[in-house]
C-alpha positions in Angstrom: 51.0 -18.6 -19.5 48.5 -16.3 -17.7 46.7 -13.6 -19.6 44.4 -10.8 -19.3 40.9 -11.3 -21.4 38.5 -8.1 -21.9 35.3 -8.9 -21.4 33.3 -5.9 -22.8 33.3 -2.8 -25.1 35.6 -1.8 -26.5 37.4 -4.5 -26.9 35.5 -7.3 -26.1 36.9 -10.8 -26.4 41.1 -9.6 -27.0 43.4 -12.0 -25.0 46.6 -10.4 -24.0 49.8 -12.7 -22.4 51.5 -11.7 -19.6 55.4 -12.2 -19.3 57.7 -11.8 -15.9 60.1 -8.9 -15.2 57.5 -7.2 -17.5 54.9 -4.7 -16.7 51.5 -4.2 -18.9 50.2 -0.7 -18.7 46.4 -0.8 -19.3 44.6 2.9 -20.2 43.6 5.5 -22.9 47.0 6.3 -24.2 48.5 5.0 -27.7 51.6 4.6 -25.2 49.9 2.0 -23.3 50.7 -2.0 -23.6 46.3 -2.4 -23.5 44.4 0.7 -25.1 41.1 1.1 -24.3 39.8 4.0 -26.1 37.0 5.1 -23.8 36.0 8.3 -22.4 35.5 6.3 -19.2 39.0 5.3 -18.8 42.3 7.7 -17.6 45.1 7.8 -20.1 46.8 5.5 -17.6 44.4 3.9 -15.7 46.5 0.8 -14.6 49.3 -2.1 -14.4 50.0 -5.2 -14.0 53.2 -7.0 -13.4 54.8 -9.8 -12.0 56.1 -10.1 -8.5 58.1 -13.6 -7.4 55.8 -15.3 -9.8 52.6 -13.8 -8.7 51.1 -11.4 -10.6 49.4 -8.0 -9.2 47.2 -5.3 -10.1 47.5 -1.6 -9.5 45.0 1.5 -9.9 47.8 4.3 -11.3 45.0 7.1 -9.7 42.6 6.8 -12.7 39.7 9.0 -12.2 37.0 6.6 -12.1 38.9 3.4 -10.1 40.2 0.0 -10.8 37.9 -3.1 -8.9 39.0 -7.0 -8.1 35.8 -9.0 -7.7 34.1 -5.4 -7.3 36.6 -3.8 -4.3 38.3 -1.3 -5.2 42.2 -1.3 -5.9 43.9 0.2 -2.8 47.7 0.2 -3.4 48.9 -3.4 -5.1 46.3 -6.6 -5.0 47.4 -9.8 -6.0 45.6 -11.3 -8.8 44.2 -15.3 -8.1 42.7 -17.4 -11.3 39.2 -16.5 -12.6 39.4 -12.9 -10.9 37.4 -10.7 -12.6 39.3 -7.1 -12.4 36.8 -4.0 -13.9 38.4 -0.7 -15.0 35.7 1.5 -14.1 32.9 -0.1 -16.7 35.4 -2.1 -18.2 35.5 -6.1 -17.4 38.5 -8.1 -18.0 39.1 -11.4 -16.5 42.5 -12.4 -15.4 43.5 -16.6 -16.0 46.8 -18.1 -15.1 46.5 -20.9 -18.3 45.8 -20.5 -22.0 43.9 -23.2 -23.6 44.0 -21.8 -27.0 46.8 -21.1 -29.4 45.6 -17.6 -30.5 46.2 -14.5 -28.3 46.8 -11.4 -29.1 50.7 -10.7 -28.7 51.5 -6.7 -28.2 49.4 -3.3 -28.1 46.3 -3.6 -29.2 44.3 0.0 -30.4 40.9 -0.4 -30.5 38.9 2.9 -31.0 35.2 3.9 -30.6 33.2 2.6 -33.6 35.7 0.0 -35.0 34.7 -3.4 -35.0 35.2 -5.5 -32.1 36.3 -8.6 -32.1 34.7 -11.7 -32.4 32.0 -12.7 -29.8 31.9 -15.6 -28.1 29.3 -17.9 -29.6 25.2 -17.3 -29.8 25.1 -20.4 -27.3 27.3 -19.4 -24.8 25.8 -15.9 -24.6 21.9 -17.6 -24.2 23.5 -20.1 -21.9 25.0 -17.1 -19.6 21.9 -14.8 -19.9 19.8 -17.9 -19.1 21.9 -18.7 -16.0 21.5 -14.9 -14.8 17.5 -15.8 -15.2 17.5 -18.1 -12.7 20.1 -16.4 -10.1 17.6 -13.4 -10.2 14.8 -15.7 -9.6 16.7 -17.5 -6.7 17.8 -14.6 -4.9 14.6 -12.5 -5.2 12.5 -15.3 -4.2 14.4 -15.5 -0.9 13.7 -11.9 0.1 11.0 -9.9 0.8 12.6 -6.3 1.2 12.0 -3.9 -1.1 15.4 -2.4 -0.6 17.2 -5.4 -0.5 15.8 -6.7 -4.1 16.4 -3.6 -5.8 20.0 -3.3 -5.7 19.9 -7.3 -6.4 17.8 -6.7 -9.9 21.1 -4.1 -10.9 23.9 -5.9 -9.9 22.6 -8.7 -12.1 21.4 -6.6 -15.0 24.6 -5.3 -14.7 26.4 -9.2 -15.2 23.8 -9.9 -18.0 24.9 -6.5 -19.7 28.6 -5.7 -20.1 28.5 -2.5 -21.6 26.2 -1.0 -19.3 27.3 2.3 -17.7 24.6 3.0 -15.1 21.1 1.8 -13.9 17.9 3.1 -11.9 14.9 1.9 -10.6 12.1 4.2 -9.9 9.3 3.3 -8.2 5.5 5.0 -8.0 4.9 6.0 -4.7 0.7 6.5 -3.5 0.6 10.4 -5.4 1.9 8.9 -8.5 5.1 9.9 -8.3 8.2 8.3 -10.0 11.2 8.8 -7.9 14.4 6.3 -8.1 15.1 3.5 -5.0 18.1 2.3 -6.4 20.8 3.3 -8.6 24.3 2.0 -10.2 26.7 4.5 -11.6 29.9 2.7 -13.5 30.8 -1.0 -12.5 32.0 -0.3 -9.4 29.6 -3.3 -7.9 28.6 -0.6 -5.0 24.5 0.3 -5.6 23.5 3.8 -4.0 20.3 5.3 -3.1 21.1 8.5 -4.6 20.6 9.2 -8.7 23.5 9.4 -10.1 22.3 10.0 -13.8 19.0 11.8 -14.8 16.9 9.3 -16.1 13.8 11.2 -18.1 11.0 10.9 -16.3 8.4 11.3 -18.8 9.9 8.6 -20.7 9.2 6.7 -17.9 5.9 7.5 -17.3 4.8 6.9 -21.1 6.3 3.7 -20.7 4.5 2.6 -17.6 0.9 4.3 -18.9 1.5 2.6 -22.6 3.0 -0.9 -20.1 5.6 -1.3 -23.0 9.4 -0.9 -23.3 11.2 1.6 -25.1 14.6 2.4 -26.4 15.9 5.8 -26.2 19.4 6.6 -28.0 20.9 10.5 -27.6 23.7 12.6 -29.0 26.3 11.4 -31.7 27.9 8.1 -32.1 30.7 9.6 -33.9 31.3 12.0 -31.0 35.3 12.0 -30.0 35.1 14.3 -26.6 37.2 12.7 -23.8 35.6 15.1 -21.7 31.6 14.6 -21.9 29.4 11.5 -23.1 28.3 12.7 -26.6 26.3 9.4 -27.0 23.3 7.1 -24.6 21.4 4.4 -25.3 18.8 3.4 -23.0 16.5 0.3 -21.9 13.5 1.5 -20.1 11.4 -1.3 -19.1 7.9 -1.1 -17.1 7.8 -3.0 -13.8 3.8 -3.9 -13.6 2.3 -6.1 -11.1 -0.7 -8.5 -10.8 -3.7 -7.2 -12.5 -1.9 -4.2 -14.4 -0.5 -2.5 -11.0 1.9 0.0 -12.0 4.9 -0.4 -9.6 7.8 1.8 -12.0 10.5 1.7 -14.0 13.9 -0.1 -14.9 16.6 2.2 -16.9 19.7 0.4 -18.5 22.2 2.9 -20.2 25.5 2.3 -21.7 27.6 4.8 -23.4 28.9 2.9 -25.7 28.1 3.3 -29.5 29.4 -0.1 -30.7 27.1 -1.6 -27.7 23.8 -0.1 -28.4 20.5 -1.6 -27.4 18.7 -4.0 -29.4 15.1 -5.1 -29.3 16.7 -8.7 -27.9 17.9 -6.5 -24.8 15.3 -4.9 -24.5 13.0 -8.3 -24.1 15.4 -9.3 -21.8 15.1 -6.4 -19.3 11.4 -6.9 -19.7 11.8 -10.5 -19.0 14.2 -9.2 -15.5 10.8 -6.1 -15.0 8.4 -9.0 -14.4 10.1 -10.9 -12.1 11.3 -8.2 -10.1 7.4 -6.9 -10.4 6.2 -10.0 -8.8 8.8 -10.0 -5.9 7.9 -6.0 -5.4 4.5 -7.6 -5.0 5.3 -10.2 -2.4 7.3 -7.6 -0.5 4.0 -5.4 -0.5 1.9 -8.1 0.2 4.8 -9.1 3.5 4.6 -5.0 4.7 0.9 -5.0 4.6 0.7 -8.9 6.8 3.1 -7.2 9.3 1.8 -4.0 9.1 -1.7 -5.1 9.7 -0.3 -7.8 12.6 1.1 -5.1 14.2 -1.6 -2.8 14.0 -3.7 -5.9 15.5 -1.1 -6.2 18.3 -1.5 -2.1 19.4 -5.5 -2.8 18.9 -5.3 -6.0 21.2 -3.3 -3.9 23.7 -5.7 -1.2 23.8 -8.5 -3.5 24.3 -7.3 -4.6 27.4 -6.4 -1.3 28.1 -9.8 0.0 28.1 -11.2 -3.0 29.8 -9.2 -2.4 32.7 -10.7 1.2 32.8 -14.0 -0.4 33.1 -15.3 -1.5 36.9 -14.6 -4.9 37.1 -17.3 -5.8 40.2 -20.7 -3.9 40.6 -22.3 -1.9 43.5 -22.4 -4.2 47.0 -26.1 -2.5 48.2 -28.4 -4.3 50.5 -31.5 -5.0 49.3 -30.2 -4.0 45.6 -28.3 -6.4 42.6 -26.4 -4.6 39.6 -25.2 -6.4 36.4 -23.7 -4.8 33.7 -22.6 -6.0 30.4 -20.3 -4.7 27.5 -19.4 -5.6 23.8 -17.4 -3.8 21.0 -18.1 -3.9 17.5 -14.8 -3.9 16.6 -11.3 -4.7 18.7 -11.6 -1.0 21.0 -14.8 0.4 21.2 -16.6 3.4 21.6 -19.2 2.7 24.5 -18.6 3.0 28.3 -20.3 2.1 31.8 -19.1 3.3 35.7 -20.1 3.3 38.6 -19.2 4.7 41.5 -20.5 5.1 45.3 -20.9 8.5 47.0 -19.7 9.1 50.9 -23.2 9.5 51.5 -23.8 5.8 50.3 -25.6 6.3 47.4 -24.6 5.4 44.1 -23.6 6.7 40.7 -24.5 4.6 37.7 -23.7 5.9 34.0 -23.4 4.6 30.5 -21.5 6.8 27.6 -21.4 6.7 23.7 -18.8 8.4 22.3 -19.6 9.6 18.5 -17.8 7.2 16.1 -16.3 3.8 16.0 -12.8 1.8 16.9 -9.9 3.1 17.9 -10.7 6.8 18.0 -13.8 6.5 20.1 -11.9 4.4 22.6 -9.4 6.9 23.1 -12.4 9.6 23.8 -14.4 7.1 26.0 -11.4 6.2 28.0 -10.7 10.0 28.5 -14.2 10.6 29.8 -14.4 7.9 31.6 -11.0 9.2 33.9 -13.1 13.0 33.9 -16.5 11.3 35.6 -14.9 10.0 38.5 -13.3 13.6 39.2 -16.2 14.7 38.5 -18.4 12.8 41.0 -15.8 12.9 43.3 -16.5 16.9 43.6 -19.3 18.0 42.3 -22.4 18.7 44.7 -25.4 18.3 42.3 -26.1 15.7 39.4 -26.5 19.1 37.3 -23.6 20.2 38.1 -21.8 17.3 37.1 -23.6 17.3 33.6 -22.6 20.8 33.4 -19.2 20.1 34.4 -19.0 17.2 32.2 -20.4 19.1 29.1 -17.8 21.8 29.2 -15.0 19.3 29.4 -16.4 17.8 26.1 -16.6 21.1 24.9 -13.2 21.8 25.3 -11.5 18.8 23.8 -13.1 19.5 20.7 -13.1 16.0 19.2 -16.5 15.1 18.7 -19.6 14.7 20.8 -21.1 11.9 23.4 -24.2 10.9 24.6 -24.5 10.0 28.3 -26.8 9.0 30.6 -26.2 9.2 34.5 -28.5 7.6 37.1 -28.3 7.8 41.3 -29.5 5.7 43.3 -30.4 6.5 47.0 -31.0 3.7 49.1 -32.4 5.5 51.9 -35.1 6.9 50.3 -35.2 4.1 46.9 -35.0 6.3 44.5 -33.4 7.1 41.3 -32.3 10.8 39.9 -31.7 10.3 36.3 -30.1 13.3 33.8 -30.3 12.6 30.0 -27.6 14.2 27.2 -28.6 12.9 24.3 -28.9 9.4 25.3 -31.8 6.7 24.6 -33.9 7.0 27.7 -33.6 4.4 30.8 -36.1 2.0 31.0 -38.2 1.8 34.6 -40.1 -2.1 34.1 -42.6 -2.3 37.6 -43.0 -5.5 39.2 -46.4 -6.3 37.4 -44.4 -5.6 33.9 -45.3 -2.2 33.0 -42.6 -0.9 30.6 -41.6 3.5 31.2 -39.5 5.2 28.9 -37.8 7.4 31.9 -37.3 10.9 31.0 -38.3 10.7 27.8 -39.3 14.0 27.1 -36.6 15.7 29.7 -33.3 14.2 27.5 -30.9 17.6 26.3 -28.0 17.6 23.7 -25.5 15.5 23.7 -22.1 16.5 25.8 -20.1 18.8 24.0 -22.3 19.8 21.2 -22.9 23.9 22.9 -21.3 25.3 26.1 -25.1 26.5 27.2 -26.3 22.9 27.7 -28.3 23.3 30.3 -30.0 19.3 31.9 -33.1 18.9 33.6 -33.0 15.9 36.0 -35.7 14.1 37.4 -36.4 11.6 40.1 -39.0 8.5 40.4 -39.3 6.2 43.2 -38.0 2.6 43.0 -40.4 -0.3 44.4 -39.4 -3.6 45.4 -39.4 -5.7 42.0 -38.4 -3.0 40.0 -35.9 -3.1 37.5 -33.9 0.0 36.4 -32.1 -0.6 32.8 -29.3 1.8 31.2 -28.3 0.6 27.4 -26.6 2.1 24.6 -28.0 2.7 21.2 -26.3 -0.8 19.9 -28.9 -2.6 22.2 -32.0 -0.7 19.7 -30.2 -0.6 16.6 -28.8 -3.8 16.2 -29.2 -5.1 12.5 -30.9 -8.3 11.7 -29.4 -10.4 8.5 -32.4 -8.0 6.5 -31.0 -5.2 7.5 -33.9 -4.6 9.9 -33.8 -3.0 13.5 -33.8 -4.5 16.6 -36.1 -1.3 17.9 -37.9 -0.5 20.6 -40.8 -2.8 20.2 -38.7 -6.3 20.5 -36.9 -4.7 22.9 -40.2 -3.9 25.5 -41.2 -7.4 24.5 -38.0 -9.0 26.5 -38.5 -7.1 29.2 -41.5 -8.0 30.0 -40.5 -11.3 30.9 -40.2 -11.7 34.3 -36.1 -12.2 35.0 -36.1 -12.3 38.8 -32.7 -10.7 39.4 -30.5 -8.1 37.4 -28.2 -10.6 36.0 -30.9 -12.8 34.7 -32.3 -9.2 33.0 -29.2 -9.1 31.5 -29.1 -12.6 30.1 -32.3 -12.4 28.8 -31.4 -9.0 27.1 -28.2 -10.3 25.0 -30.0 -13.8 24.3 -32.6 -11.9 22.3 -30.6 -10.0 20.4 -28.0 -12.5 19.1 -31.0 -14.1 18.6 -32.3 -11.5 16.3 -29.0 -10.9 15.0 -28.8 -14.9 13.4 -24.5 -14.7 13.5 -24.4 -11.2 11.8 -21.6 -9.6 13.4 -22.4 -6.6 15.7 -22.6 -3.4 14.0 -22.1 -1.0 17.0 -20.3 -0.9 20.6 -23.0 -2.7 23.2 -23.7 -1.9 26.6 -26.5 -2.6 29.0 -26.5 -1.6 32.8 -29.2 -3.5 34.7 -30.4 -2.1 38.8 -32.8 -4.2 40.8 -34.8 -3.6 43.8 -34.9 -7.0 45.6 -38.8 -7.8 46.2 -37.9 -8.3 50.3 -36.7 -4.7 51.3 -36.8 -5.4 55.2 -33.2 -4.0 55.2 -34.8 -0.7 54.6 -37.9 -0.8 56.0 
């Protein structure tokens, strides 16, 4: 004979036998074939009857809705074996055959504070909670969303506890904030976003400063108001994460005073806090990998980005050879070289260094970089283009840069130089004398005042000489004791004769990883190298 069997408060464990031609009307009422005295429930909530031997279920427009399997009851649904039907917070399974001799024959009242029923036995109730365990470490340890494990952690607190009414889960956001991420209001099986219930917040925060649970019960057992929920009790249980990481708080409430919490529940819902803590972890850990991939990806892409700004082939001059060279600290860097040649055929070299490091100094850099060939495209002295280039600096108001611009003129093999802030060029004469060019002629760096005014100056340029642009990551490179590269080792290189400006250049990095023993670099490198050929018949 199929039956209906309630599941939870208030009358947990009744069995009640369903006959054909004969419908059972389940709600508040004393008029009603099942009463379920609960504040939750409408006076008629529902019925079932019997339909050419099937058997169906229908919500009678209860206030708070009838669920199959956790839908809700549109019009008539037809009942299967095992389904588990919930009136509002109310489970009750329906089962086509009896194996026992003893159900419950007619109306049954049970009221708030009676006592219920018999439960089912201490083993079967370990066994079930036991089984809910593992389901919430199988399906947690398959996902690594935040918002997707949430809503998992209630639904199953939600099986493991029958007489819970609603359930939150705040989390601790970087300020320290609790706010909730999940919440379940009634047993409707459908988890929202949106609080439903105020959970005290300063409970939860003493519970997740003193990292133990608590159990708060409010209002009066004995209350008897159909119309407002004179009684609580509620589970609040800290969520911590490796190493003492507060991540927030799980609630459990029910309404019910014959199914109050007990220290046992509350262990329980610990028990449920620490595994969801450690799959809140993983998901962190999984945000931060993709985060930080991604991140690497946008880096990567700017890299090559910024590369692409920078000339690819040097200046073709008779009688001259150019080398450059360029390394960033990190992915993007900070440092920058051009070059460019003028209608009149001579030729623009210049290195940069914008202030700071990574990504924001690459987006300065790469804008400067685009300004100096306007720049050299129009102005019509090398003052005027530091001028010119100063006040754009100015403007942008993100920072200064030190820069260093050289022209060569072939015709009459010689360089102008003009010095913002930069560590002076270095002029090394054929028989190895080392000068410091402009040394005591270098201004401010771009963009520090509008009135910057740049004195340049010109030497001559002898066959065998070797004009060298660097930036400060050539003279401040840090050996494994935290010791300089400096000026001194630096002089020391160049005296050795190179030949050409690429060998200069070779010679120039080979020292310095050298002095560097693996350590990585710990500033944006760049080194511009110009050579006068010793044969200069094509200008004689």
């Amino acid at each position: 004979m199929p039956f209906l069997v309630v599941m939870g408060s208030p009358a947990v464990g009744s069995k009640f036998p369903l006959t054909p031609n004969r419908d059972m009307l389940i709600g508040r009422s004393g008029f009603c074939d099942i009463v379920l005295n609960k504040r939750s429930i409408s006076r008629e909530h529902a019925r079932v009857f019997e339909r050419g031997g099937d058997y169906y279920i229908q919500d009678l427009d209860s206030i708070n809705g009838t669920f199959v399997n956790g839908s809700p009851v549109r019009g008539e649904v037809r009942l299967k074996d095992g389904d588990r039907i919930n009136l509002f917070d109310v489970p009750v399974n329906f089962n086509l055959f009896d194996d026992t001799n003893n159900p419950s024959s007619g109306s049954m009242f049970v009221f708030d504070g009676a006592s219920p029923p018999s439960p089912p036995p201490v083993e079967s109730r370990l066994r079930a909670r036991l089984e809910n365990i593992l389901d919430i470490i199988h399906q947690l340890g398959n996902n690594l969303k935040i918002d997707v494990i949430l809503p998992k952690v209630l639904d199953i607190l939600f099986q493991m506890f029958p007489q819970a009414s609603n359930g939150e889960i705040q989390l601790m956001d970087q300020e320290g904030n609790l706010s909730p991420r999940a919440t379940l209001h009634g047993r409707s099986g459908e988890t929202s976003t949106l609080t439903q219930f105020p959970a005290d917040i300063q409970l939860s925060r003493r519970v997740l400063e003193s990292g133990e649970a608590l159990i708060e019960e409010s209002g009066d057992a004995t209350g008897d108001s159909a119309l407002e929920s004179s009684f609580s009790s509620s589970i609040f249980a800290p969520i911590i994460g490796h190493g003492g990481t507060p991540f927030g708080v799980i609630v459990l409430e029910t309404e019910e005073p014959g199914s109050r919490f007990g220290p046992d529940d509350s262990s329980l819902v610990c028990g449920v806090a620490m595994i969801a803590a450690q799959s809140i972890g993983y998901a962190r850990a999984h945000e931060t990998v993709i985060e930080h991939e991604l991140t690497r990806h946008y880096l990567q892409t700017a890299r090559e980005i910024q590369l692409r700004m920078l000339p690819r082939e040097c200046p073709r001059v008779p009688g001259y050879t150019f080398a450059k060279y360029y390394r960033a600290a990190q992915i993007v860097g900070g440092d920058a070289y051009s070059y460019h040649t003028l209608i009149d055929g001579r030729v623009m070299i210049a290195v940069a260094d914008a202030a700071g490091k990574g990504l924001p100094a690459s987006l300065k850099i790469a804008e400067f970089l685009s300004e100096i060939r306007h720049c050299v495209a129009s102005a019509t002295s090398l003052k005027a283009a530091m001028d010119y280039l100063n006040r754009f600096v100015c403007r942008s108001d993100d920072g200064f840069i030190t820069f260093c611009m050289a022209v060569l003129d072939p015709q009459q093999n010689s360089v102008s130089i003009a010095n913002a802030g930069h560590p002076p060029p270095r002029l090394r004469r054929r028989d190895g004398t080392i000068l410091m060019v402009g040394r005591d002629r270098i201004s401010f760096p771009l963009g520090l005042m509008d009135d910057n005014p740049v004195h340049p100056m010109t030497v001559s340029f002898s066959p065998g000489d070797e004009f060298i642009l660097f930036t400060d990551g050539i003279t401040e490179a840090l050996g494994p004791s935290n010791e300089l590269y400096g000026t001194d080792r630096l002089h020391k290189i160049l005296k050795v004769n190179a030949g050409n400006a690429a060998e200069r250049v070779k010679l120039m990095v080979a020292d310095v990883d050298r002095f560097r023993q693996g350590h990585k670099p710990s500033d944006d490198q760049c080194i511009l190298v110009m050579t006068r050929e010793r044969s200069d018949a094509a200008w004689a």
